[in-house]
TORLUM-640942 format. One line per 4 residues: number of its first residue (from 1); for each residue x, y, z of C-alpha. Coordinates in steps of 0.2 Angstrom, whole numbers, m for minus. Layout:
BEGIN
NUM	X,Y,Z; ...
***
This chain:
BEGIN
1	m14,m91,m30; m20,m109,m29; m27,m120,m45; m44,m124,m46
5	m49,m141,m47; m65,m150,m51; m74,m154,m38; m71,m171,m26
9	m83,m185,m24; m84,m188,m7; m90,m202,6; m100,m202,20
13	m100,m218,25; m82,m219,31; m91,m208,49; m94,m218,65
17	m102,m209,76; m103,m217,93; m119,m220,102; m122,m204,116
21	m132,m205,131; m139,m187,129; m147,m187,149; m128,m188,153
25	m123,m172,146; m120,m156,153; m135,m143,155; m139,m126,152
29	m139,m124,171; m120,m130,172; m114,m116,158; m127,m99,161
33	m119,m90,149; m117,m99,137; m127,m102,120; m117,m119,116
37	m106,m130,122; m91,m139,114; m92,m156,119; m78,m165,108
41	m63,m155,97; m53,m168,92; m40,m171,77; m32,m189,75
45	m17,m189,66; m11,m204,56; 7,m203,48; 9,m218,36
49	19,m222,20; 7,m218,4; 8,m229,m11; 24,m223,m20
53	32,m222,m4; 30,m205,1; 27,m201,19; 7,m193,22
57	m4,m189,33; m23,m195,37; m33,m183,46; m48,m184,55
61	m57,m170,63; m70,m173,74; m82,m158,81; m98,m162,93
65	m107,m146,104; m124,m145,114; m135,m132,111; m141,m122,126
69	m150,m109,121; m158,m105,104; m142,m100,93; m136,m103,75
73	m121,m117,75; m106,m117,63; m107,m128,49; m97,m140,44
77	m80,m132,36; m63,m139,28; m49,m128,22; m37,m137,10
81	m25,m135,m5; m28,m143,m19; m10,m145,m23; m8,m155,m5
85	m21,m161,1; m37,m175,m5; m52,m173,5; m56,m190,10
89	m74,m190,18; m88,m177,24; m101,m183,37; m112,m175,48
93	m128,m178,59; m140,m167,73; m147,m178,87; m166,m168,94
97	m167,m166,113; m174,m185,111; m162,m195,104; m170,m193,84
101	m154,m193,72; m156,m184,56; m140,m186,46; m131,m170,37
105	m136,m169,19; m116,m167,13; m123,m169,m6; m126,m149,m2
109	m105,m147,2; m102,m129,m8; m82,m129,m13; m76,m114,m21
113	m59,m104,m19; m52,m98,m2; m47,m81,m9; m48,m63,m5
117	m47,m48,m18; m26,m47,m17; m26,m65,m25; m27,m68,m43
121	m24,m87,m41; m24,m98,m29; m25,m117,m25; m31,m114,m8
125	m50,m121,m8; m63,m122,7; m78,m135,6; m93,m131,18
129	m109,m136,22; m121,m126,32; m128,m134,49; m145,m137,52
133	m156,m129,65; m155,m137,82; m167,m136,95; m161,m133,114
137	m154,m148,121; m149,m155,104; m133,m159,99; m123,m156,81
141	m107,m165,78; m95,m165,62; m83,m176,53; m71,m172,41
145	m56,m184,34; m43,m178,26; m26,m185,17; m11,m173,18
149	2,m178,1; 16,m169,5; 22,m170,23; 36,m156,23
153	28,m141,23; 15,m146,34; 11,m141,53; m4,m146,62
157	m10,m133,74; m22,m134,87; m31,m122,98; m37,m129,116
161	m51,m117,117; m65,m109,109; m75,m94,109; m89,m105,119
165	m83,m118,134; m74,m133,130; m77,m151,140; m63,m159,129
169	m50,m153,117; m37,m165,110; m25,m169,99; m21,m189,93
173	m7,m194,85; 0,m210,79; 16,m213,71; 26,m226,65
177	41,m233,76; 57,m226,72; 48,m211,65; 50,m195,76
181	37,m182,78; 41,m163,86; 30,m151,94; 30,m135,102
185	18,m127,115; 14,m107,116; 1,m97,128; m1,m80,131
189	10,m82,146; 23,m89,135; 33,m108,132; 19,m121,137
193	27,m139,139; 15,m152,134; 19,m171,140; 10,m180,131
197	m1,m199,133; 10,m212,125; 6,m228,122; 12,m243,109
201	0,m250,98; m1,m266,86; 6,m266,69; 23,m256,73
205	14,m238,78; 16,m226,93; 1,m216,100; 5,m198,108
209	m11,m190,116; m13,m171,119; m27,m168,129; m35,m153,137
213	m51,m153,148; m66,m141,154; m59,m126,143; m69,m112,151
217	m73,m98,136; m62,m83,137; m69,m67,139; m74,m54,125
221	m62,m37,126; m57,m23,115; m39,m23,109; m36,m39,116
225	m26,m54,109; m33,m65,97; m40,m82,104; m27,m91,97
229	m12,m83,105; m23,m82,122; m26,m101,121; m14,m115,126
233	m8,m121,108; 0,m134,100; 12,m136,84; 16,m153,78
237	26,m158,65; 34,m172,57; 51,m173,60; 61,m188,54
241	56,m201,43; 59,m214,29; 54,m212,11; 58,m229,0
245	71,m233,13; 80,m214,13; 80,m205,30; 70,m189,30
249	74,m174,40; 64,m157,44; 76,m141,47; 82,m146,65
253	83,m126,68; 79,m109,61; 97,m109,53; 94,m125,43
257	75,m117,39; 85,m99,30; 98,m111,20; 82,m123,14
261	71,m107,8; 88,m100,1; 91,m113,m11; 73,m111,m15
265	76,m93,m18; 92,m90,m25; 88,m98,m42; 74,m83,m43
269	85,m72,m39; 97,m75,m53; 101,m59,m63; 99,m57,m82
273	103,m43,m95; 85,m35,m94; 87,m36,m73; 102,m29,m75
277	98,m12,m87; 83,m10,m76; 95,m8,m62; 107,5,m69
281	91,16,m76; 84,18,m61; 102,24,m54; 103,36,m65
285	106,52,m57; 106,44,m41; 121,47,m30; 134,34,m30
289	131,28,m12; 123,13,m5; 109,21,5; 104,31,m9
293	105,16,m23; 95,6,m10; 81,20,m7; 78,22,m26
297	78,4,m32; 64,3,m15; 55,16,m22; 57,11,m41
301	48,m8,m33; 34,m1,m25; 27,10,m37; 32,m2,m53
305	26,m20,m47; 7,m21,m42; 3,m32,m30; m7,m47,m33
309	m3,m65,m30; m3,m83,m39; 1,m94,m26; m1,m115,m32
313	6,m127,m22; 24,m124,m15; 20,m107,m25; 14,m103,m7
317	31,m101,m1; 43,m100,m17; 45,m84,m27; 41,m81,m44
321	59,m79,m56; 63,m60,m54; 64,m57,m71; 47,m64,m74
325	42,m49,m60; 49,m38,m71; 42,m46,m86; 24,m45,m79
329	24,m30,m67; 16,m40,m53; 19,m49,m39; 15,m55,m22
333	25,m51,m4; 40,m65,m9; 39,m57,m26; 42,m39,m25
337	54,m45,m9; 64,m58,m23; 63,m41,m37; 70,m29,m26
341	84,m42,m20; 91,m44,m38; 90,m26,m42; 100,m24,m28
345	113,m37,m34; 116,m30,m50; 120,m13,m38; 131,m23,m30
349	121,m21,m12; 119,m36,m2; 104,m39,5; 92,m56,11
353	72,m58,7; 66,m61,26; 52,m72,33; 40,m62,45
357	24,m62,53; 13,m48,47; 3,m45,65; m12,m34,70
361	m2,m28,86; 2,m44,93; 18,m52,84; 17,m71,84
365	30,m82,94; 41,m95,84; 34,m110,84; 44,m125,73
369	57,m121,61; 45,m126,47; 40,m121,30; 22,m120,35
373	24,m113,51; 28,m95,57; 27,m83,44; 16,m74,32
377	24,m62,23; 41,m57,15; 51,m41,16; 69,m36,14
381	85,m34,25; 96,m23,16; 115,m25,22; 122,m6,21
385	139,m1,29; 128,9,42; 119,m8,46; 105,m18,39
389	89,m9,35; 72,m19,34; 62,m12,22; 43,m19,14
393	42,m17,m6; 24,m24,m4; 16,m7,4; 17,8,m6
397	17,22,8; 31,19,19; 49,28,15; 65,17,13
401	70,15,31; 53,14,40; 41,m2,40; 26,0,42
405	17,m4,61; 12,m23,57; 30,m26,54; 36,m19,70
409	44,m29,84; 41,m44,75; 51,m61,73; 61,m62,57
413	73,m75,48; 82,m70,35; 85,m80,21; 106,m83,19
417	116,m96,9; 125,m101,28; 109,m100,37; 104,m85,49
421	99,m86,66; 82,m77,71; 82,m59,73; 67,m45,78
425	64,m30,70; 64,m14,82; 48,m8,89; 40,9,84
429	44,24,92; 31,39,99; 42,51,91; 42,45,73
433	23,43,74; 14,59,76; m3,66,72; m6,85,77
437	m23,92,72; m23,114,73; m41,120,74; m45,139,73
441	m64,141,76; m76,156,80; m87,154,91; m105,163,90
445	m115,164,107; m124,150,107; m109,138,106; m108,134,89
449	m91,134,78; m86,136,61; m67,138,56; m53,129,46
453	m42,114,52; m24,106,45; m18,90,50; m2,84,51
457	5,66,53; 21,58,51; 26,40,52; 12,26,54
461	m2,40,57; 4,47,37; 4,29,30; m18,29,28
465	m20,48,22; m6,43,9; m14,28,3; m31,39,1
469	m22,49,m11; m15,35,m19; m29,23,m21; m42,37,m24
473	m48,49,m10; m67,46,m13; m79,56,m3; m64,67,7
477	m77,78,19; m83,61,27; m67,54,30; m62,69,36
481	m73,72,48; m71,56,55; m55,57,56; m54,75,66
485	m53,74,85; m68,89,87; m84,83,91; m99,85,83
489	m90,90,69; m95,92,50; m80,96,36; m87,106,24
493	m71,106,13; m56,98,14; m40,94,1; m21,82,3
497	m9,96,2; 4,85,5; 3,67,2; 18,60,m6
501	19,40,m5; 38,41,2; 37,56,12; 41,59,29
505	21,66,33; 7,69,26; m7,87,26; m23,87,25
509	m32,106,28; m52,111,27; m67,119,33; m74,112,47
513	m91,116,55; m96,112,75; m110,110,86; m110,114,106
517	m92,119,106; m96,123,126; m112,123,135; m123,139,136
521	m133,141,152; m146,147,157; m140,161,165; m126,172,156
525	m114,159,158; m106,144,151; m94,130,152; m78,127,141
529	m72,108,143; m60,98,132; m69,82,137; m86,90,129
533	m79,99,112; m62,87,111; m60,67,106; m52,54,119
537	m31,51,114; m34,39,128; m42,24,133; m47,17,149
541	m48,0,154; m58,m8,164; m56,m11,179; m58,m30,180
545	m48,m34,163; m43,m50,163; m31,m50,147; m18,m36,141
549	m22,m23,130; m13,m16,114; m10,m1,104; m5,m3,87
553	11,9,87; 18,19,100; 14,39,94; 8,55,99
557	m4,65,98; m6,83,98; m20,95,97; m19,118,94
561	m35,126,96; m39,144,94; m56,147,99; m60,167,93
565	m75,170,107; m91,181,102; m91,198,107; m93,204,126
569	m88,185,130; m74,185,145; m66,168,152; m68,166,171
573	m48,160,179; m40,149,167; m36,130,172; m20,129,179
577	m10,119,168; m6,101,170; 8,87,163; 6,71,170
581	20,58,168; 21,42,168; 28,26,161; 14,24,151
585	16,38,142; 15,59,146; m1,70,143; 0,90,146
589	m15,101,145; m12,120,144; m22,135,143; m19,152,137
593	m30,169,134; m23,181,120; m38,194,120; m52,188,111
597	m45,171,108; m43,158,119; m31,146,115; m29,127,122
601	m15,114,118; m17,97,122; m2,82,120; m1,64,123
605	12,53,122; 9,33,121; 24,26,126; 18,9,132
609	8,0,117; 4,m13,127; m3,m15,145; m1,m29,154
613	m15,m38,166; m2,m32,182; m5,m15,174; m22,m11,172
617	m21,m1,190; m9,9,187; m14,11,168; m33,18,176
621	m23,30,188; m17,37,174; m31,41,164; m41,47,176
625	m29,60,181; m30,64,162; m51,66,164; m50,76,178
629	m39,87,168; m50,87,152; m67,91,162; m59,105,172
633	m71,119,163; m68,137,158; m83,149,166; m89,157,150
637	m98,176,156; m109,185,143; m110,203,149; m122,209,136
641	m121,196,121; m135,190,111; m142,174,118
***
């Protein structure tokens, strides 16, 4: 976590906002759809020797929109750490429609902790103010100065784009000469090379200007990337300097990154007597080979260390001393990571902590080899004969050998005394990922269902039921019922049967109650659909999607039900059966009448987690061959039952 500190006295006298001719800017005419408009998003970026020599950097951030139509603006905002960073000046001010100027009150700034409930302690700290009401045609524009200390581990990142259209978006940099900066640009399309403005200015300094214009806003769509990876984006760093007359040099590569963490790391790492009896209990028993040694000690970390992190300053980034870990029981991702790393020593296993980004289903690209850049969690790659296994002490439901899906297909860099070159971890399979859900339900004549159901999961669709039972399963018949794929359903009972934090899978069995199973007509008929009584596995997209679409994990999906029918009820001809292939995935539909049951299996096989633009088409094809085969009905004839 990050140390408090008092609060900071700021000024807002250092702002100089210029003079705007308000006729001049855009309209609500030009931008229909919008509610405001950006006008200026502008950091200026001063690198400069401090007072003791040290290299910093002065940051100003500049933020200026329009209101078009009545709408609620975001306020004035800095994120900083207190360990790192001096927030030097607040200012703020709202122009009416007619020019009136009516400064931002920043006396009202509210600083407080930038924490969530995983965090004990931290030194990251956020400053807001909020922003006043605007009228239509007004304009609201920020400024916020701040002083980075400690250059190394900082990366400025910039976002050309916006929830709402941009007219300008820019990046200003100046830099003493012989100082060298080093950037790197990423869009969703990949690689962005950005050539920057340059231009020499007066008392030794280089400007670089990055500069993106009329940014229109991206449009809103489930499972898509997140604005930042969808924008084009800059990284910047500072890459060489002087400190007091000694050259200064970033890691030049990812290499040089894993060697700097690992002299960071291996002092934490270092073994003591207490590590090491800890070690041998917890073999006890255990068989005499690698594997095995390495899937208890996992194991013996996640259930021992609770997770919760104190993160100050470089704390961010640097473990906390294993035997402290073990002292305490408690630790962060780098923690639990640097823990299971020295039990493993005094085993005699060689493994590496390992840098990653922790994603919601779209891993993040390298960006610089930086401290501050790139990663946000800390895992393990364990070097057995049979290879290297990644595994991640910080969850407490994923077996040794597995990692859970926000850890897949991600870019990693292990930490070694040599330096390590960057490496991905594999992408989830369909076939370790499986949910099946057996439903045996009685009908009665009107439609209505009552019966018991089992799930099973394996893989990624096990990790939440087995967190339930870990973290306390609460009201069960709810989440149940949300849970199952039937329609209109209501689980009257339910229990975990199996839900082991390392196991393979997970069971969870109940009583379930349904509503309009199938349609009764009027007549002495009625209609049997899986589209009516089943949930979607499947997701179509539109048809005019403009940005890809992602899955979580590859898996599959598979669904029994045994549907006892009332007396004198009699199925018309079944659907035939169908299978439908693709390179999306495969989906098979089958039907079956055993006397007075009627049985239906339905599978589906995601094999493509995400669908690119290109795709959408073919991806649509797909699934509607899938809905034509989920509303094919079965003719339901009453010959003499109740209505």
């Amino acid at each position: 976590m990050r140390a408090l500190v008092p609060l900071l006295l700021l000024s807002a006298c250092a702002s100089s906002f210029p003079k705007l001719d308000l006729a001049a800017l855009p309209k609500s005419a030009d931008f229909p759809d919008a509610k405001h408009l950006v006008l200026l998003d502008e950091e200026h970026v001063r690198f400069e020797p401090g007072k003791d020599g040290k290299a910093q950097a002065v940051i100003t951030e500049r933020w200026r929109a329009k209101v078009l139509k009545p709408t609620d603006l975001p306020g004035l905002t800095v994120f900083y750490d207190s360990e790192f960073t001096e927030v030097v000046s607040l200012a703020g001010r709202s122009l009416s429609p007619e020019g009136v100027e009516k400064p931002l009150d920043v006396s009202k700034a509210f600083d407080r902790p930038s924490i969530d409930s995983s965090v004990l302690f931290s030194s990251t700290r956020v400053r807001s103010v909020g922003a006043p009401a605007v009228p239509v045609g007004g304009v609201f524009e920020t400024e916020v100065t701040t002083r980075q200390r400690d250059v190394e581990p900082w990366v400025l990142r910039h976002v050309f784009a916006a929830d709402v259209p941009v007219v300008q978006s820019r990046v200003v940099v100046d830099v003493p000469t012989g100082w060298k900066l080093r950037w790197s640009g990423q869009s969703l399309d990949g690689p962005v090379t950005f050539e920057p403005k340059r231009e020499e200015l007066a008392g030794g300094y280089t400007r670089f200007v990055f500069e993106e214009k009329n940014v229109p806003a991206p449009l809103s769509e489930s499972a898509a990337p997140p604005l930042f990876l969808r924008a084009r984006r800059l990284a910047l760093r500072l890459d060489a300097w002087t400190e007091n007359g000694i050259a200064r040099q970033a890691p030049e590569s990812p290499e040089a990154l894993s060697r700097w963490r690992w002299d960071r790391y291996r002092e934490r790492a270092e073994l003591t007597p207490e590590l090491e009896a800890a070690s041998r209990e917890v073999l006890q028993g255990v068989a005499d080979e690698p594997a095995a040694k390495a899937k208890a000690l996992y194991e013996y970390v996640c259930r021992r260390i609770q997770y919760c992190a104190v993160e100050v300053g470089y704390g961010g980034w640097i473990p906390h001393a294993a035997k402290d870990v073990h002292a305490q029981r408690w630790g962060d991702c780098k923690d639990k990571a640097t823990y299971l790393h020295a039990l493993l020593k005094a085993a005699g296993i060689d493994s590496s902590p390992t840098v990653i980004y922790s994603h919601q289903g779209w891993p993040r690209p390298f960006e610089l080899p930086s401290l501050g850049a790139n990663f946000n969690h800390v895992i393990l790659a364990v070097h057995l004969p049979q290879g290297t296994v990644y595994a991640d002490p910080t969850t407490r439901a994923v077996p040794f050998g597995a990692l859970p899906w926000n850890d897949a297909e991600a870019t990693v860099l292990e930490v070694s005394e040599k330096g390590t070159p960057l490496k991905q971890t594999a992408p989830s399979r369909a076939e370790d990922n499986v949910e099946k859900h057996r439903l045996e339900l009685t009908l009665d004549p009107h439609g209505d269902a009552a019966g018991r159901f089992v799930i099973e999961s394996t893989g990624d669709h096990a990790t939440g039921v087995k967190m339930r039972a870990i973290e306390g399963t609460g009201r069960l018949e709810q989440w149940a019922t949300d849970r199952l794929w039937l329609k209109s359903a209501e689980v009257t009972k339910v229990s975990l049967d199996k839900a082991e934090d390392f196991g393979a899978g997970s069971i969870v069995s109940g009583e379930v109650k349904a509503r309009r199973v199938f349609a009764r007509g009027l007549g002495t008929t009625g209609l049997l659909r899986v589209t009516e009584f089943l949930d979607a596995n499947h997701v179509v997209l539109a048809e005019d999607r403009s940005t890809p679409w992602a899955a979580r994990f590859r898996s599959t999906r598979e669904t029994e039900v045994v549907l006892t029918l009332p007396a004198g009820v009699q199925p018309s001809a079944l659907p035939q059966d169908t299978v439908i292939t693709s390179p999306f995935g495969e989906y098979a539909l089958r039907w079956k009448l055993d006397g007075g049951r009627l049985l239906v299996t339905r599978r589906f096989r995601l094999d493509q987690r995400v669908i690119e633009v290109k795709d959408v088409k073919a991806s649509r094809a797909f699934h509607h061959q899938v809905n034509l085969a989920e509303y094919a009905p079965v003719v339901l004839r009453f010959e003499g039952a109740a209505r």
